[in-house]
DSSP file (Angstrom, degrees, kcal/mol; ACC not computed):
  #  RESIDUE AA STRUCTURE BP1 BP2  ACC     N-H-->O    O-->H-N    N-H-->O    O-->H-N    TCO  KAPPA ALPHA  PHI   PSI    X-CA   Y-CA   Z-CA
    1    1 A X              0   0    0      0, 0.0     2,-0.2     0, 0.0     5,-0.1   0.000 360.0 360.0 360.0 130.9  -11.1  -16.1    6.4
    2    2 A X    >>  -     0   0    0      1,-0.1     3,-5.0     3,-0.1     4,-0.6  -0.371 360.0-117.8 -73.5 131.3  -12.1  -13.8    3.4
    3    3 A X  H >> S+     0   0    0      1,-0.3     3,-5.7    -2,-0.2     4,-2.4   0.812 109.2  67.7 -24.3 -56.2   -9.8  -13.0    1.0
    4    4 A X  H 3> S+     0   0    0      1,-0.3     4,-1.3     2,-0.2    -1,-0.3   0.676 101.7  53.3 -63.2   4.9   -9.9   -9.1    1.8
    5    5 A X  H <4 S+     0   0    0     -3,-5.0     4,-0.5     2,-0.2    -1,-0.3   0.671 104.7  47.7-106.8   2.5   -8.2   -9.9    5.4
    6    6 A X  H <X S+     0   0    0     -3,-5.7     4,-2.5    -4,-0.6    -2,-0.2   0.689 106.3  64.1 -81.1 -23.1   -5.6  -11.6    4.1
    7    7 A X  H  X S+     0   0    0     -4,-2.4     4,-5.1    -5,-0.3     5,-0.3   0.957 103.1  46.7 -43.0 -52.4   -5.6   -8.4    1.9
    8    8 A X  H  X S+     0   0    0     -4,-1.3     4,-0.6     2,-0.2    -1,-0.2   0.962 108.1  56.6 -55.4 -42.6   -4.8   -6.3    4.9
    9    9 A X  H >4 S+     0   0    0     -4,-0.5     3,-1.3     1,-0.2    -1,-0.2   0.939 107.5  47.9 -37.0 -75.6   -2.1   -8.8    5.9
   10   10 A X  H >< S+     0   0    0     -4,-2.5     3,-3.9     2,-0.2    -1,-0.2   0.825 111.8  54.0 -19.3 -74.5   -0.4   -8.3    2.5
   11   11 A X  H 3< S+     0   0    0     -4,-5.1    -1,-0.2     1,-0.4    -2,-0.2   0.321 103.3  50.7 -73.0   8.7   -0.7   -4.4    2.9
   12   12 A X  T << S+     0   0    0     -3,-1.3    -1,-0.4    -4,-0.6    -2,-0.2   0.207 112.5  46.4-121.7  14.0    0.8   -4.1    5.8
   13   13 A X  S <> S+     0   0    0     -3,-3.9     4,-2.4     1,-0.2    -2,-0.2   0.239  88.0  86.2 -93.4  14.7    3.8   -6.2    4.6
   14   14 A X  T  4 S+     0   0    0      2,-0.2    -1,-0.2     1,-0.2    40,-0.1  -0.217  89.0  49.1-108.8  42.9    4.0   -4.2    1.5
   15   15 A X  T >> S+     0   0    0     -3,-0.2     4,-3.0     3,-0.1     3,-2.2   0.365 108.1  56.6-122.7 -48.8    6.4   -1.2    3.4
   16   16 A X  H 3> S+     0   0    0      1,-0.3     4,-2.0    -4,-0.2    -2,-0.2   0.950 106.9  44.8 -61.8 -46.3    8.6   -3.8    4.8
   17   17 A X  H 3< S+     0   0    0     -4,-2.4    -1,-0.3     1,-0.2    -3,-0.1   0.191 108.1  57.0 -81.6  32.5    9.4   -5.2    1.5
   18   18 A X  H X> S+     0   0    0     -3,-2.2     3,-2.5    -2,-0.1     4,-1.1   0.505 110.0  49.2-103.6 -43.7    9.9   -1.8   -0.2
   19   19 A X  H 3X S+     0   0    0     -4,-3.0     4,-2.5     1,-0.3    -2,-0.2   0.865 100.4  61.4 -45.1 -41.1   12.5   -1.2    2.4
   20   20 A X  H 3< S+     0   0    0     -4,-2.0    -1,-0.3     1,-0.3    -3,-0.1   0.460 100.9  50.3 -70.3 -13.9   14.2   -4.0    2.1
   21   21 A X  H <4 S+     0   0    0     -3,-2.5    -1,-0.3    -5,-0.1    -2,-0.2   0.615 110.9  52.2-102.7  -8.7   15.0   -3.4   -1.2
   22   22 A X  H  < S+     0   0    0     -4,-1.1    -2,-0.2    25,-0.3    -3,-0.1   0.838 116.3  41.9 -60.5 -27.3   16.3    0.2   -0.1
   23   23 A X  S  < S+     0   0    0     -4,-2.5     2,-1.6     1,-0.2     5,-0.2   0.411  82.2 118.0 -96.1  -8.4   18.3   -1.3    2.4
   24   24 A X        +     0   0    0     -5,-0.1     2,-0.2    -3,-0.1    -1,-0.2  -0.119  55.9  90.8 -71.7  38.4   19.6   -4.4    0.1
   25   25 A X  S >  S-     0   0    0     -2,-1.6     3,-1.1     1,-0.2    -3,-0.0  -0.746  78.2-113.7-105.3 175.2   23.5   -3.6    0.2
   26   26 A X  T 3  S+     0   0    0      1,-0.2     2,-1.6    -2,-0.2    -1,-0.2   0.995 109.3  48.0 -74.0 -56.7   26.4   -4.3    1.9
   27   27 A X  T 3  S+     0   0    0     -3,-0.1     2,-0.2     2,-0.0    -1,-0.2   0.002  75.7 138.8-112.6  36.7   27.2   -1.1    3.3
   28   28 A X    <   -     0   0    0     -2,-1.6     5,-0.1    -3,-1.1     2,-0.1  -0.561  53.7-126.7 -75.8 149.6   23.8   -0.3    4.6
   29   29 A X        +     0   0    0     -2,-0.2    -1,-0.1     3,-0.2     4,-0.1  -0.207  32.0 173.5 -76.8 152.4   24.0    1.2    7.8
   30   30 A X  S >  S+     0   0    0      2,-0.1     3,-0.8    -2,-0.1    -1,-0.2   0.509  78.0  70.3-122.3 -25.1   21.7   -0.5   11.1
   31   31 A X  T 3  S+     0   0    0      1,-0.3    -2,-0.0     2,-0.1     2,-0.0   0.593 122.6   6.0 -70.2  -9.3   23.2    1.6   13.5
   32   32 A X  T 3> S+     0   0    0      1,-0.0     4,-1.6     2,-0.0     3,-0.4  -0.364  73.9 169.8-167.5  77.1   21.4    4.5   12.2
   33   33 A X  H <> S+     0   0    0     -3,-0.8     4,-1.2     1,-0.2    -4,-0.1   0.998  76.2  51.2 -87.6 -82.0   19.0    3.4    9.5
   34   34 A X  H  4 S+     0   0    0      1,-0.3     4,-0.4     2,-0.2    -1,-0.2   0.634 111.9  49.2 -60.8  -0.3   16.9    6.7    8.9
   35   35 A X  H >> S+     0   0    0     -3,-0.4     4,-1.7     2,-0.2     3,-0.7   0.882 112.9  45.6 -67.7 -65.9   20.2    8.8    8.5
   36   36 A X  H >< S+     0   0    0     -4,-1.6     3,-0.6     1,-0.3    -2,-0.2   0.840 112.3  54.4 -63.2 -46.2   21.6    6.2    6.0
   37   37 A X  G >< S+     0   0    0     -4,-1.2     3,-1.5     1,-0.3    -1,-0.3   0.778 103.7  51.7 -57.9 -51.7   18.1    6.3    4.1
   38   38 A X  G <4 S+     0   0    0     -3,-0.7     2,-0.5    -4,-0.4    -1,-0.3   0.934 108.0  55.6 -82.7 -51.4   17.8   10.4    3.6
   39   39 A X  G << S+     0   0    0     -4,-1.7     2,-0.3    -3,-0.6    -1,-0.3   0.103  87.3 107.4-104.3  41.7   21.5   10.3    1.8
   40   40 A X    <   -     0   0    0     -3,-1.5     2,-0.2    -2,-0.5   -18,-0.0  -0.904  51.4-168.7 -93.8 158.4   20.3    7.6   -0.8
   41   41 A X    >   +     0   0    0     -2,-0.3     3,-0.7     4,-0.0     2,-0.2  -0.702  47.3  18.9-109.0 147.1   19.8    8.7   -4.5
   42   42 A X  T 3> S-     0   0    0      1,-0.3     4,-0.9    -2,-0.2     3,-0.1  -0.458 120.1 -18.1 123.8-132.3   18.2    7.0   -7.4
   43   43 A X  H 3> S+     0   0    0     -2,-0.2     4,-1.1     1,-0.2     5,-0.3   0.807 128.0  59.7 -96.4  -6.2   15.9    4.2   -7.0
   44   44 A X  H <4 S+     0   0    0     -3,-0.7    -2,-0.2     1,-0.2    -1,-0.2   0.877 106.7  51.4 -69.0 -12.0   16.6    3.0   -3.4
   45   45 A X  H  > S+     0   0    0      2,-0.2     4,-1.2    -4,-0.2    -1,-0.2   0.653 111.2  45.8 -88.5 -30.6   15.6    6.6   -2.1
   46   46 A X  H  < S+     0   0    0     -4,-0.9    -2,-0.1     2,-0.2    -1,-0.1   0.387 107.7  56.8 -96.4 -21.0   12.2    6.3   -4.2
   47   47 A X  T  < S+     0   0    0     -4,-1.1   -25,-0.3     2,-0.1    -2,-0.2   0.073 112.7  48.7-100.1   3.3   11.8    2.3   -2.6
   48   48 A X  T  > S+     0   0    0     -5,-0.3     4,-1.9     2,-0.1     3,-0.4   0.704 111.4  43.5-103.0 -45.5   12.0    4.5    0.9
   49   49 A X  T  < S+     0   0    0     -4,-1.2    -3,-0.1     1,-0.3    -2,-0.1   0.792 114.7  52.8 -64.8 -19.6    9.5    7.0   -0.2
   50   50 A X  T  > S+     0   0    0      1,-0.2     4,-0.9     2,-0.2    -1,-0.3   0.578 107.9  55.7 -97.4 -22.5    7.4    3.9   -1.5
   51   51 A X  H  > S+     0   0    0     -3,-0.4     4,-0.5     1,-0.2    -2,-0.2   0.986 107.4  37.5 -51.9 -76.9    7.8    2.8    1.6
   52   52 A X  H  < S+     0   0    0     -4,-1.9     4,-0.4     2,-0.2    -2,-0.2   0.224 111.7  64.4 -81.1  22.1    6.4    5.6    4.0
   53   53 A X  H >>>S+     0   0    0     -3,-0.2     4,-3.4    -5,-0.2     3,-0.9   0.687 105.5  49.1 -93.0 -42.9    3.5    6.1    1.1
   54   54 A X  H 3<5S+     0   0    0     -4,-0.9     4,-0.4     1,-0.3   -40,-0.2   0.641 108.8  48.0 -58.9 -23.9    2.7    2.6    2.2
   55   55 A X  T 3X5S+     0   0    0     -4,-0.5     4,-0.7     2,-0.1    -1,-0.3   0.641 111.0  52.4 -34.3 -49.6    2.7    3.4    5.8
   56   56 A X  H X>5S+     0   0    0     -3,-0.9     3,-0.8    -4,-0.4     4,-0.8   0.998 113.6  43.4 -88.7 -66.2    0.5    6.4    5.0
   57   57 A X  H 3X5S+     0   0    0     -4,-3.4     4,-2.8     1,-0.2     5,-0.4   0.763  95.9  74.7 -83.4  -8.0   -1.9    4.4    3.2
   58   58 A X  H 3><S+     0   0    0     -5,-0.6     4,-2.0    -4,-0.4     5,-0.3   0.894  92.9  53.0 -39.7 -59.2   -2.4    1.1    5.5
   59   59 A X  H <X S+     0   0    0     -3,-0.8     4,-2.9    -4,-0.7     5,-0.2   0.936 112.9  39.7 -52.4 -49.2   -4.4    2.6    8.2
   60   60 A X  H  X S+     0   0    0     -4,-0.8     4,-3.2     2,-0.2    -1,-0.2   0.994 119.3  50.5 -70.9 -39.3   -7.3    4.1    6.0
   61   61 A X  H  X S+     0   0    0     -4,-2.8     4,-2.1     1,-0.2     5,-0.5   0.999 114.7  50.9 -31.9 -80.6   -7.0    0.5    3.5
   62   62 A X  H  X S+     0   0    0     -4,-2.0     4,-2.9    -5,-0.4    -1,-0.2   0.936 112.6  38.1 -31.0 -51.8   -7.3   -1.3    7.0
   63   63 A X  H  X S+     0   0    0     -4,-2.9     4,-1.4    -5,-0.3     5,-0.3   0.979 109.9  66.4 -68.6 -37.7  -10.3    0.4    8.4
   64   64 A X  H  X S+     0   0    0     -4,-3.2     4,-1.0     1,-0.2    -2,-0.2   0.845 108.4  35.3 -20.7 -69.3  -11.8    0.4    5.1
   65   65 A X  H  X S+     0   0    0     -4,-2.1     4,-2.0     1,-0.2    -1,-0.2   0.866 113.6  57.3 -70.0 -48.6  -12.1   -3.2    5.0
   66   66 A X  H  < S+     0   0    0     -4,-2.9     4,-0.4    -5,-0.5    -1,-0.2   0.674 111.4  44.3 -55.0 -14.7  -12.9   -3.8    8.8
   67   67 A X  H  X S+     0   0    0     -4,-1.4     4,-2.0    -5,-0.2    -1,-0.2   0.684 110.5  49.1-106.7 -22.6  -15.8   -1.5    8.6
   68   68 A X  H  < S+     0   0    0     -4,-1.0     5,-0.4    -5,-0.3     4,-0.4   0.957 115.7  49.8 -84.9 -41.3  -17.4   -2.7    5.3
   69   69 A X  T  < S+     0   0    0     -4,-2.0    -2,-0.2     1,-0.2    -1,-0.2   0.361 107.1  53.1 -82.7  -6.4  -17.0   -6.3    6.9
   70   70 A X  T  4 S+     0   0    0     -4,-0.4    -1,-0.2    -5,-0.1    -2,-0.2   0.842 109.1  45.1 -64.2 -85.3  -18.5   -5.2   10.0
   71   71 A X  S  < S-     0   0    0     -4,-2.0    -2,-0.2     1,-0.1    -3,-0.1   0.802 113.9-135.0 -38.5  -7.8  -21.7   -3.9    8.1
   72   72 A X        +     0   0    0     -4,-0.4     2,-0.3    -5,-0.2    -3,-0.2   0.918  35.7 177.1  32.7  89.0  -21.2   -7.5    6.2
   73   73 A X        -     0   0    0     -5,-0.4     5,-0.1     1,-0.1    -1,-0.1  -0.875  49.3 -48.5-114.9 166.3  -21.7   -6.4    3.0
   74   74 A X        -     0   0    0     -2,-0.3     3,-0.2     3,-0.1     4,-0.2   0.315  57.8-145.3 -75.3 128.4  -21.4   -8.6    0.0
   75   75 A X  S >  S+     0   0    0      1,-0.3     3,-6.9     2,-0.2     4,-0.5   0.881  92.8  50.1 -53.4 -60.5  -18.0  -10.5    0.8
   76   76 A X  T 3> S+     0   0    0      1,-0.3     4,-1.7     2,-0.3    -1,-0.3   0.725 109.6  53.2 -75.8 -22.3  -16.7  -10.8   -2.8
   77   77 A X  H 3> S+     0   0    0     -3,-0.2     4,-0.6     1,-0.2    -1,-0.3   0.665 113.0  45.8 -89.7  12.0  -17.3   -7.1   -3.5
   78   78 A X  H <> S+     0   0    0     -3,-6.9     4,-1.7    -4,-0.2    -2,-0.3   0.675 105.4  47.5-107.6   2.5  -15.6   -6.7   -1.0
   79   79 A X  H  > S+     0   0    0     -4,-0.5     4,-2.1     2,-0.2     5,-0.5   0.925 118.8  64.1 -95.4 -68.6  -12.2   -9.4   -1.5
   80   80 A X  H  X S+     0   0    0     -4,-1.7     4,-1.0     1,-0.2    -2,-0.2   0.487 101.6  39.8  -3.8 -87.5  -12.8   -7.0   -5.3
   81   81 A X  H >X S+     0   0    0     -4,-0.6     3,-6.9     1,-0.3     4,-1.1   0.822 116.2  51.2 -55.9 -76.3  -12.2   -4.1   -4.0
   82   82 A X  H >X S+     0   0    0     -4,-1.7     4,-1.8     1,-0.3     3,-0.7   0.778 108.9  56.7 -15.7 -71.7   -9.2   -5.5   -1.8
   83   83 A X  H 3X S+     0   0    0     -4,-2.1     4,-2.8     1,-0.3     3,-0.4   0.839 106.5  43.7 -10.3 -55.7   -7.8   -7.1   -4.8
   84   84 A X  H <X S+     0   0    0     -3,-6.9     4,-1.6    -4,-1.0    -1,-0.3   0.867 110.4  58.3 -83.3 -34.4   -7.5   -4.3   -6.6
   85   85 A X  H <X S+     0   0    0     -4,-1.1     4,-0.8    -3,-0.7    -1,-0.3   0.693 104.3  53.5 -23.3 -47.0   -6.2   -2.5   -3.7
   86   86 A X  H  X S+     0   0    0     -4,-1.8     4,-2.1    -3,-0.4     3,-0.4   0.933 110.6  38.9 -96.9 -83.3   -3.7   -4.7   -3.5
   87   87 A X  H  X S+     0   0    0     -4,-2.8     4,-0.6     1,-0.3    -2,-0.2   0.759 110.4  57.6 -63.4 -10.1   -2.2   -4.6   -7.3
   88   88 A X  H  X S+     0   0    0     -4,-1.6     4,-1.3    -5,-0.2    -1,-0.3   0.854 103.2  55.4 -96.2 -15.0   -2.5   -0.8   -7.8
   89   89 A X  H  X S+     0   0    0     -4,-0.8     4,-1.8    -3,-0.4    -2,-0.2   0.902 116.9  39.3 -70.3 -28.7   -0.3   -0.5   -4.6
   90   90 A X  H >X S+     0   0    0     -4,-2.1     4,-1.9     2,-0.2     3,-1.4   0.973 112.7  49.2 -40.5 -86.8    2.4   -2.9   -6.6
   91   91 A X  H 3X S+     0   0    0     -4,-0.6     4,-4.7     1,-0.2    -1,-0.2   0.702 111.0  50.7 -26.1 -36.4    2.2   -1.7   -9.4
   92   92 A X  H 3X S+     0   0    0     -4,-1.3     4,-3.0     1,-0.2    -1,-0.2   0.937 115.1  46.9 -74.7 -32.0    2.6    2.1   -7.9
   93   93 A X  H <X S+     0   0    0     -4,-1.8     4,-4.7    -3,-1.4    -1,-0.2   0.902 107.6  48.2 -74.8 -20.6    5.5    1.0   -6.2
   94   94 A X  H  X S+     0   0    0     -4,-1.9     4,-1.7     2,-0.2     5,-0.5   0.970 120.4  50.5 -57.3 -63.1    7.0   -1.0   -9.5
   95   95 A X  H  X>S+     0   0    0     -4,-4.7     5,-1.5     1,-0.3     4,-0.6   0.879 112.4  43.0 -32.0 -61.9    5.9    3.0  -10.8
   96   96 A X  H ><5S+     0   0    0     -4,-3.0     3,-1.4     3,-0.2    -1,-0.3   0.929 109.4  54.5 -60.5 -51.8    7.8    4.6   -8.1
   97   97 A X  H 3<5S+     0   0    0     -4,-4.7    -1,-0.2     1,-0.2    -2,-0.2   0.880 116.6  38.3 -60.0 -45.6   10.9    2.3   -8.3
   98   98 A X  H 3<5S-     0   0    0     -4,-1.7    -1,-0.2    -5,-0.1    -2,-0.2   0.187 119.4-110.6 -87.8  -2.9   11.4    3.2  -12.3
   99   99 A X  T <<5 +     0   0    0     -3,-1.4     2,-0.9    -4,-0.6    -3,-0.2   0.935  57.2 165.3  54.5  49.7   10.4    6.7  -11.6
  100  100 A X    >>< +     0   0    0     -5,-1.5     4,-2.2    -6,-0.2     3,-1.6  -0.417   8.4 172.8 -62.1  33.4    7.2    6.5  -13.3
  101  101 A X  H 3> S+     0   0    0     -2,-0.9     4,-1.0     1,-0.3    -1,-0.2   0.524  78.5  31.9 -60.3 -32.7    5.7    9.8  -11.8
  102  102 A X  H 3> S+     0   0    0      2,-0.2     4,-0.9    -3,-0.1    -1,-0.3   0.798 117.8  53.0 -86.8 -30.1    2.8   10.0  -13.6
  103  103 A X  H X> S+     0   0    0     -3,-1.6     3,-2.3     2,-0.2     4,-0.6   0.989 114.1  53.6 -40.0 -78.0    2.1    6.1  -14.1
  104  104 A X  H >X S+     0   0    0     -4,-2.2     4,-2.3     1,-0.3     3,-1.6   0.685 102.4  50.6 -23.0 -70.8    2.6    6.2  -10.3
  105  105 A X  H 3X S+     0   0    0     -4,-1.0     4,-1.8     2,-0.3    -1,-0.3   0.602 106.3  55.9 -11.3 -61.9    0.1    8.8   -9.5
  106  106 A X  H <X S+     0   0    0     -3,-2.3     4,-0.7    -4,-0.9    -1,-0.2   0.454 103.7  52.9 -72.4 -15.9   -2.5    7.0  -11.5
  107  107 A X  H X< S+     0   0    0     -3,-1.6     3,-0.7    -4,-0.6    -2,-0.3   0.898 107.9  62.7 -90.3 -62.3   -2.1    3.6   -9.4
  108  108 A X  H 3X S+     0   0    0     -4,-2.3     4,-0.7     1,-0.3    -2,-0.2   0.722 100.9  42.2   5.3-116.0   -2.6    6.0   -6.7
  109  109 A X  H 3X S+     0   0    0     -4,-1.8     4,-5.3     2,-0.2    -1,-0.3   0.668 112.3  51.2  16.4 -72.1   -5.7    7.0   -7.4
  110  110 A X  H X< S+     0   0    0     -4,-0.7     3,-1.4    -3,-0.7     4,-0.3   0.773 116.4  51.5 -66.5 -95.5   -7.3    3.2   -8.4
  111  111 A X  H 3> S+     0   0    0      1,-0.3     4,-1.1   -27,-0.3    -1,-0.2   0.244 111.6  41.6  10.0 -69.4   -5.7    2.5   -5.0
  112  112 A X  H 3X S+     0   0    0     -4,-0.7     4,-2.2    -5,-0.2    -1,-0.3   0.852 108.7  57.4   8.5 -99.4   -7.4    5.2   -3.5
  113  113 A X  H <X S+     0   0    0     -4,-5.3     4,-2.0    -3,-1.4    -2,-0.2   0.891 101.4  63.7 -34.0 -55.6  -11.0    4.7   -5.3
  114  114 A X  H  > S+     0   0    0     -4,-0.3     4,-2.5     1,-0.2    -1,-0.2   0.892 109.1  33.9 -51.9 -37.6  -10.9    1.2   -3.9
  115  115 A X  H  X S+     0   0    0     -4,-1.1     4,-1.5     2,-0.2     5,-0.5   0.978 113.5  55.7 -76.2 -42.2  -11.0    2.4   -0.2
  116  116 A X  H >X S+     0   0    0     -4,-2.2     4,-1.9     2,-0.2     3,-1.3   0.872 108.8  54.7 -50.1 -76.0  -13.3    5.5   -0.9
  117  117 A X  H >X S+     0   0    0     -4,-2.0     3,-4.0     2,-0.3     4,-1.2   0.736 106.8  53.8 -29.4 -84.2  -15.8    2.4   -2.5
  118  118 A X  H 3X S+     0   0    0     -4,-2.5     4,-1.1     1,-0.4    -1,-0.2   0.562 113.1  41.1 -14.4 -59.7  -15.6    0.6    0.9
  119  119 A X  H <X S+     0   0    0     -4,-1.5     4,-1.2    -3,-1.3    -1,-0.4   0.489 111.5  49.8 -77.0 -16.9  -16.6    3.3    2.5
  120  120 A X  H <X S+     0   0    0     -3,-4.0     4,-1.5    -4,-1.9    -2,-0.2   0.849 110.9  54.4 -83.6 -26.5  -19.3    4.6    0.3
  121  121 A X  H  < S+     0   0    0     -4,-1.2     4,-0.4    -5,-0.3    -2,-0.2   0.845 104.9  53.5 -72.6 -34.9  -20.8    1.1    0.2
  122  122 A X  H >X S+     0   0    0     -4,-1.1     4,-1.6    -5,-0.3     3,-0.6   0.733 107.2  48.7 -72.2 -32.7  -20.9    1.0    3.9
  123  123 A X  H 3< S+     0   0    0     -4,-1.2    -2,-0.2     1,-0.2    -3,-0.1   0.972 109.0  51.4 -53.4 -56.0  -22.8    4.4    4.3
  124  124 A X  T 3< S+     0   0    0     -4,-1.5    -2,-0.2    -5,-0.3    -1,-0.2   0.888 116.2  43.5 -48.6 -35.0  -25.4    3.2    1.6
  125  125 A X  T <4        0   0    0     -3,-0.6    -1,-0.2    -4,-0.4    -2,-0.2   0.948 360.0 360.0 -84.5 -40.1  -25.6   -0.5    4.2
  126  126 A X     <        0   0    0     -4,-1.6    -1,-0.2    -5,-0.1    -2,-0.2   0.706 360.0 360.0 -51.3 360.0  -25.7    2.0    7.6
């Protein structure tokens, strides 16, 4: 299986383990988890937000990669891209926990670029 679908795997685990470090105390709540989440401060409130950014960006990452791999176009530029995918959404979330807003922002972006390349490479194969 080519690297960039283990990629997807990866990036759809990458919300649960942001959460999980919002949620990492004793006196997190279960009975009512999105309550308890909106009245944290600091950086567990910013590993929630890193959370639903990582939500937001799974779907378009996902298709990304299913559609360039569909055209089959050349696997390792496409496991790249993934890659890279892959460490500017760490890194933005390391950015996010440390409040790194502008850092952040910029991982964004590379993040970002990688799927917009997926898709540009697959119009150019269509």
């Amino acid at each position: 299986m080519p690297f960039a679908c283990w990629a997807i795997l990866i990036a759809g685990l990458l919300p649960v383990c942001t959460v999980a470090l919002a949620k990492a105390q004793r006196c997190y709540d279960n009975h009512d988890p999105r309550t308890w989440l909106e009245r944290q401060q600091g950086w567990r409130r910013r590993a929630d937000f890193a959370q639903r950014n990582h939500f937001e960006a799974f779907p378009f990452f996902a298709a990304a990669v299913l559609v360039a791999l569909m055209y089959k176009l050349d696997g390792a530029r496409i496991d790249q891209l993934a890659a890279v995918f892959l460490a500017a959404r760490i890194a933005y979330t390391v950015c996010y926990l440390f409040d790194w807003a502008l850092l952040r922002s910029l991982f964004w972006f590379v993040g970002y670029g990688c799927i917009i390349a997926l898709f540009v490479m697959t119009g150019g194969a269509a």
